[in-house]
SERO-4910 file (N, C-alpha, C, O; in steps of 0.05 Angstrom, whole numbers):
BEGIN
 pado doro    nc1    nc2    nc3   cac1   cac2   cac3    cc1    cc2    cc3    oc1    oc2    oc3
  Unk    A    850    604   -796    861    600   -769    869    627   -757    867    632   -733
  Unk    A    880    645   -779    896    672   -764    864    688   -761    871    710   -752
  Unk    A    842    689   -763    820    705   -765    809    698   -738    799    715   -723
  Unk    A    812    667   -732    810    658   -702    812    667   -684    796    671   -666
  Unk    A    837    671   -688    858    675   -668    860    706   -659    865    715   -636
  Unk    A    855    720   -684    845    752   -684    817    757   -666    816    776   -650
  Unk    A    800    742   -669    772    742   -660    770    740   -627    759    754   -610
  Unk    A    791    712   -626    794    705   -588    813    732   -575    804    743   -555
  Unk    A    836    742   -585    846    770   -580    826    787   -578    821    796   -555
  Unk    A    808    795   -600    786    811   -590    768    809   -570    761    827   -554
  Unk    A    760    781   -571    741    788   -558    759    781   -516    751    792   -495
  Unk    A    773    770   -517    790    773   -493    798    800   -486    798    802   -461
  Unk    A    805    825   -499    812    850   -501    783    856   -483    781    863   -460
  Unk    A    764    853   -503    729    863   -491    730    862   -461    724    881   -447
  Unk    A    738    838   -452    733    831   -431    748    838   -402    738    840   -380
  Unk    A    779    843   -413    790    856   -399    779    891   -399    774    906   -380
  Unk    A    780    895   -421    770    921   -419    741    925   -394    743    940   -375
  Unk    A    712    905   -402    690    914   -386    718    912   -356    728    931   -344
  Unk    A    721    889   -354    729    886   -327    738    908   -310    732    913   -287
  Unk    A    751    917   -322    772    940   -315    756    972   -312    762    994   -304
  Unk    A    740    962   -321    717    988   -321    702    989   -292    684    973   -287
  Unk    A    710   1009   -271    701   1011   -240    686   1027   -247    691   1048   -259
  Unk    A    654   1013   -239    630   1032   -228    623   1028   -214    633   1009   -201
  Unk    A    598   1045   -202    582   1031   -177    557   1037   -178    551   1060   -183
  Unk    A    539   1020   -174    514   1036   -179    496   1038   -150    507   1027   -131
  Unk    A    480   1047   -146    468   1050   -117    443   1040   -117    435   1040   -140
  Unk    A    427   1030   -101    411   1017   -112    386   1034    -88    393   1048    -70
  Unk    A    356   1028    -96    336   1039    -75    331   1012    -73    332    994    -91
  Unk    A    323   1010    -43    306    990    -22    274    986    -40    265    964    -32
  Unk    A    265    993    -50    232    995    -47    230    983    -72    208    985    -81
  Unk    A    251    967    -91    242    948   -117    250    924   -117    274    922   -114
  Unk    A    234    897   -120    235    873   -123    272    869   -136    288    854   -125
  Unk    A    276    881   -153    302    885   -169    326    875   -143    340    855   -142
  Unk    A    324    892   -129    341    899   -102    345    877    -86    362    878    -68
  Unk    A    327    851    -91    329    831    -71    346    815    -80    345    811   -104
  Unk    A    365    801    -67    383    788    -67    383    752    -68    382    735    -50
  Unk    A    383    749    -91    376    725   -107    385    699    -93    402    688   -107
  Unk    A    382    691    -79    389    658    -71    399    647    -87    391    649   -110
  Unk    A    420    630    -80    433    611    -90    443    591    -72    441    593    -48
  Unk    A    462    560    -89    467    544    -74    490    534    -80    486    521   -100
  Unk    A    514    533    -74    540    525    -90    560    508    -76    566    511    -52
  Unk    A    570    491    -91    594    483    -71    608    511    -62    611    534    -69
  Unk    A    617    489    -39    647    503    -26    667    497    -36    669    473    -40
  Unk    A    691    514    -44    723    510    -56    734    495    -38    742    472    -44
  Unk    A    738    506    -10    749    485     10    737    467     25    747    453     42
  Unk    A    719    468     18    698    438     38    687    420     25    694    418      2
  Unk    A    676    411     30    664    386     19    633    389     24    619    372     34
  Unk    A    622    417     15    591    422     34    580    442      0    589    452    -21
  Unk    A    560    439     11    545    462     -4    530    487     21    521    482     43
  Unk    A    532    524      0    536    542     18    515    560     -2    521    567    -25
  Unk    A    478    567     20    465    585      2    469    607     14    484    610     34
  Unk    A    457    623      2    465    657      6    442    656     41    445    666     63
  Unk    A    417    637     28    411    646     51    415    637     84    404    642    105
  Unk    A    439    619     74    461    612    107    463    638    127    460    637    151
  Unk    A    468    661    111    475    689    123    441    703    127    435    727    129
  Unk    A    429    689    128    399    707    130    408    728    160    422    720    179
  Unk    A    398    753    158    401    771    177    435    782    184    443    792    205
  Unk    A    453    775    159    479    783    172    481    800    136    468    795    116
  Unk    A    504    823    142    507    844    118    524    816     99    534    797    110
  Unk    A    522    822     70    543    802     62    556    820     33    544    832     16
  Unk    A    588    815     37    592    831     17    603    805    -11    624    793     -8
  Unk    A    591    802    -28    583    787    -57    609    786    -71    614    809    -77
  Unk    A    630    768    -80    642    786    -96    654    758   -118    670    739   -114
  Unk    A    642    763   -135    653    744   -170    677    755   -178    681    779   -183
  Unk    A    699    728   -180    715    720   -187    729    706   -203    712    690   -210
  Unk    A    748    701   -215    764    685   -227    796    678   -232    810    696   -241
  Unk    A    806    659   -230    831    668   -227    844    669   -252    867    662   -254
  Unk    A    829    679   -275    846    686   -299    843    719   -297    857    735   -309
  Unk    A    826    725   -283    821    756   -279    843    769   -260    848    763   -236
  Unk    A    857    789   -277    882    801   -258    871    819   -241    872    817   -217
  Unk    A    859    839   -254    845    851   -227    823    844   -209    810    860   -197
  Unk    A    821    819   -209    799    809   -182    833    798   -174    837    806   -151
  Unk    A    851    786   -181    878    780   -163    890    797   -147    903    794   -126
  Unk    A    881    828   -166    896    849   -144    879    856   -128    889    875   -116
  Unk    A    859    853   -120    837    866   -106    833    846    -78    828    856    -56
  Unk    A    837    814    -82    832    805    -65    853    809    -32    843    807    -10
  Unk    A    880    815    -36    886    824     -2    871    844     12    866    846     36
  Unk    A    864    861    -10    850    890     11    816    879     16    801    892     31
  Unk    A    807    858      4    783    848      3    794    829     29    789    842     50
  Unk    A    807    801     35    826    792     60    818    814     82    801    813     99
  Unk    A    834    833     75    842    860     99    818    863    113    815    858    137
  Unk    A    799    875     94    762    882    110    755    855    111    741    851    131
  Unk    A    759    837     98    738    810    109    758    805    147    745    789    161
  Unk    A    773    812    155    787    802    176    780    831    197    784    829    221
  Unk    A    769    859    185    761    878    210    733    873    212    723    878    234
  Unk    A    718    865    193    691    869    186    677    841    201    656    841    214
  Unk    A    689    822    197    675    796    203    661    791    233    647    772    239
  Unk    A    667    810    248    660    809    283    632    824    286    612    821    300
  Unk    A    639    844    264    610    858    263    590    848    245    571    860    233
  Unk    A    598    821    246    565    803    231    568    811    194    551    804    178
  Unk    A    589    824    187    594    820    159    605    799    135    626    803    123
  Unk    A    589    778    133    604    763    116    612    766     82    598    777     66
  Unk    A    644    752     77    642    764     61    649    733     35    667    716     38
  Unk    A    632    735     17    635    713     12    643    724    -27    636    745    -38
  Unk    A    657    704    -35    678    699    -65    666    676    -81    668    651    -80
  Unk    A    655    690    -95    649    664   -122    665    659   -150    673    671   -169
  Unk    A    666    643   -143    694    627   -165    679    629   -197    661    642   -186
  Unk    A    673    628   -216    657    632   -235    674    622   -264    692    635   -276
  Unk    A    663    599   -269    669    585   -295    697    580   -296    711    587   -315
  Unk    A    710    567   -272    744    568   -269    745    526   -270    724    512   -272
  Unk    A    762    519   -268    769    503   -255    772    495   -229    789    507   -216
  Unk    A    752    468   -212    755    477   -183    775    476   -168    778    493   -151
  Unk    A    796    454   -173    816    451   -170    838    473   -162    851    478   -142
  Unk    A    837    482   -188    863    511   -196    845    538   -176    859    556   -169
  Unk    A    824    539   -169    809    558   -166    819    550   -129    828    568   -115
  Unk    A    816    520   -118    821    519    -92    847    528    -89    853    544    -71
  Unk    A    865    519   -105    894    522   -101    897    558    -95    906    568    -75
  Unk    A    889    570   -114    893    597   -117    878    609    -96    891    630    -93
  Unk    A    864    610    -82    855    616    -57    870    615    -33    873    632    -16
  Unk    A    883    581    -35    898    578    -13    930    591    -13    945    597      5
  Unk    A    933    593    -42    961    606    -44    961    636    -39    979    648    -26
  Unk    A    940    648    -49    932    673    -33    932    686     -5    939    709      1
  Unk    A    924    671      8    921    665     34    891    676     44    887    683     67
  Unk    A    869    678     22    845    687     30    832    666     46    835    642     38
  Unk    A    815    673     73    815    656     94    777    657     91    766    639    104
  Unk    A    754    678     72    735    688     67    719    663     63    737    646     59
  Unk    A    695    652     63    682    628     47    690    640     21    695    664     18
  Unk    A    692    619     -1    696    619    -28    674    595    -45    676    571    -38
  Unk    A    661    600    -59    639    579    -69    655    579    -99    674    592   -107
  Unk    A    636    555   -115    644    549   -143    622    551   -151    604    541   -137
  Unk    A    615    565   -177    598    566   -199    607    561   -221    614    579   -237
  Unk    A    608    530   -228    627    526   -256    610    533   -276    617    525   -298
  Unk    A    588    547   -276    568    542   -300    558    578   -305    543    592   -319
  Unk    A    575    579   -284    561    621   -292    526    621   -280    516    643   -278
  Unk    A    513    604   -275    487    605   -263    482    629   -240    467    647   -243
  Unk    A    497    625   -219    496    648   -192    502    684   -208    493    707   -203
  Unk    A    514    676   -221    532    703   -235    509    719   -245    502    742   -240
  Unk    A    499    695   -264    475    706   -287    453    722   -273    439    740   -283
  Unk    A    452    713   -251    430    716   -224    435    748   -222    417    765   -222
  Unk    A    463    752   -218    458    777   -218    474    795   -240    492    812   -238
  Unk    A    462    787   -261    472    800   -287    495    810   -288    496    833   -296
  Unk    A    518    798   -280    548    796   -281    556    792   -309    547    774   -324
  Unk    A    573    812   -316    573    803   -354    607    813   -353    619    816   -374
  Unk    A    618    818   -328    647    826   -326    663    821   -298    650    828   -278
  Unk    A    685    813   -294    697    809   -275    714    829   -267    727    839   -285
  Unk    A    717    839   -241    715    829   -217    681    843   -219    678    857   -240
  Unk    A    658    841   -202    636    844   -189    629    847   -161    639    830   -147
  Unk    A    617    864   -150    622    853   -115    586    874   -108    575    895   -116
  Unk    A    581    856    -94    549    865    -89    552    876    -57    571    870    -43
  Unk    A    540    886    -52    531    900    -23    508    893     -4    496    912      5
  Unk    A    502    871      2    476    860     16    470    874     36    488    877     53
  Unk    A    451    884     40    442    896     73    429    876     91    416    860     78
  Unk    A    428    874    109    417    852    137    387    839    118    380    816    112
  Unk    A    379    862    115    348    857    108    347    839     77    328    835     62
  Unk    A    368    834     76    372    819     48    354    840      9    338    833     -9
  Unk    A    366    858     13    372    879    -13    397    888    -12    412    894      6
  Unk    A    398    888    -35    429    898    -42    425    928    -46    408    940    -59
  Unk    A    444    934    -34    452    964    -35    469    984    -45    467   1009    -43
  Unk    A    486    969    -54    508    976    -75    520    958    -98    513    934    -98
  Unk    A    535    965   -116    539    943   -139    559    956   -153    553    974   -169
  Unk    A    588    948   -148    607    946   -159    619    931   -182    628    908   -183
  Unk    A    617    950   -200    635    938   -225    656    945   -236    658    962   -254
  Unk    A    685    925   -220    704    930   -235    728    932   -201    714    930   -181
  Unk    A    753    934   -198    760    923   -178    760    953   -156    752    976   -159
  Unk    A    774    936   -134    771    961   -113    807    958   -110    819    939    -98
  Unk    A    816    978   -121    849    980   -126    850   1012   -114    834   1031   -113
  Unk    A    880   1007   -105    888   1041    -94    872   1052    -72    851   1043    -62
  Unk    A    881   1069    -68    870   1089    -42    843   1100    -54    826   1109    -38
  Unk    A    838   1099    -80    802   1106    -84    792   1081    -79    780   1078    -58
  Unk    A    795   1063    -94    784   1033    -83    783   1026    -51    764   1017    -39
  Unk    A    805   1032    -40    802   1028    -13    773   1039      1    756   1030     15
  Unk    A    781   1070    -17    760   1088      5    735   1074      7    725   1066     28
  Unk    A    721   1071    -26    704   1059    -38    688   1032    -17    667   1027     -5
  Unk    A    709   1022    -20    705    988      3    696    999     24    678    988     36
  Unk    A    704   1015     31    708   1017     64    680   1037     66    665   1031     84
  Unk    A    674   1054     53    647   1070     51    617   1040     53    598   1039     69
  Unk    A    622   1025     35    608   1008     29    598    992     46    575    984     50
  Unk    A    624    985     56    622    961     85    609    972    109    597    956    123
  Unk    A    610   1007    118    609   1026    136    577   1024    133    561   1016    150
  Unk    A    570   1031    111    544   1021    107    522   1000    107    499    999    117
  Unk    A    536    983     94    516    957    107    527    942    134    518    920    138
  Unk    A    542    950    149    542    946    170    534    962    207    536    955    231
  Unk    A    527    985    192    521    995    217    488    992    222    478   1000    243
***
């Protein structure tokens, strides 16, 4: 039982650790890789289902979630912040809930006060799509539907800020 219990510590440790690990990678336009995978998911707050390609021709910024993940918790007001300057200039910014409870996952949105679409992927399917293997995640869609950036790990502090805000500057102009 105590070897168990050692094992779920470990490998929980792993996980916070990838998580916590901020990179970004940049991506080129000119490879199949780059295209931005369709999907179809419920909505947290509606009663609808929401595909990626609802937003055909608008920037969208991607971003996998969970609410056992502390740093996708700290990340989400300054994520709020740009989804509320950004949204006029045709940027949507949409939150995927990933292997949570839908319930606890609606509640925690609304107690947040994130106002963003929020989808459910109870099954890790959308995630897998784009080889998400750590939380927080946040993709960079350009109009033309390729992703152009790819964040791993949260956008915290005045570097994270900058980070976001470089990102968004980009797929939206």
């Amino acid at each position: 039982m105590r070897s168990i219990f050692i094992m779920t510590a470990l490998v929980g440790l792993l996980i916070c650790t990838l998580s916590c690990n901020q990179s970004t990678e940049e991506s080129s336009a000119l490879t199949n890789d780059n295209i931005a995978e369709n999907f179809s998911l419920d909505s947290l707050s509606e009663n609808k289902k929401v595909s990626l390609e609802d937003f055909k021709g608008k920037a969208v910024v991607l971003n996998f979630w969970a609410t056992w993940c502390g740093p996708c918790r700290e990340e989400m007001p300054l994520l709020e912040e740009y989804w509320n300057k950004y949204k006029k200039k045709d940027v949507v910014f949409l939150g995927i809930d990933v292997m949570d409870d839908k319930n606890n996952a609606a509640e925690f949105i609304k107690k947040m006060g994130v106002t963003y679409p929020n989808l459910y992927d109870p099954t890790g399917k959308a995630s897998s799509k784009y080889g998400v293997i750590a939380l927080p995640a946040t993709f960079f869609i350009n109009k033309d539907g390729t992703i152009a950036f790819k964040n791993y790990g949260p956008f915290l502090g005045s570097e994270g800020k900058k980070k976001l805000k470089l990102f968004l500057k980009e797929i939206s102009d």
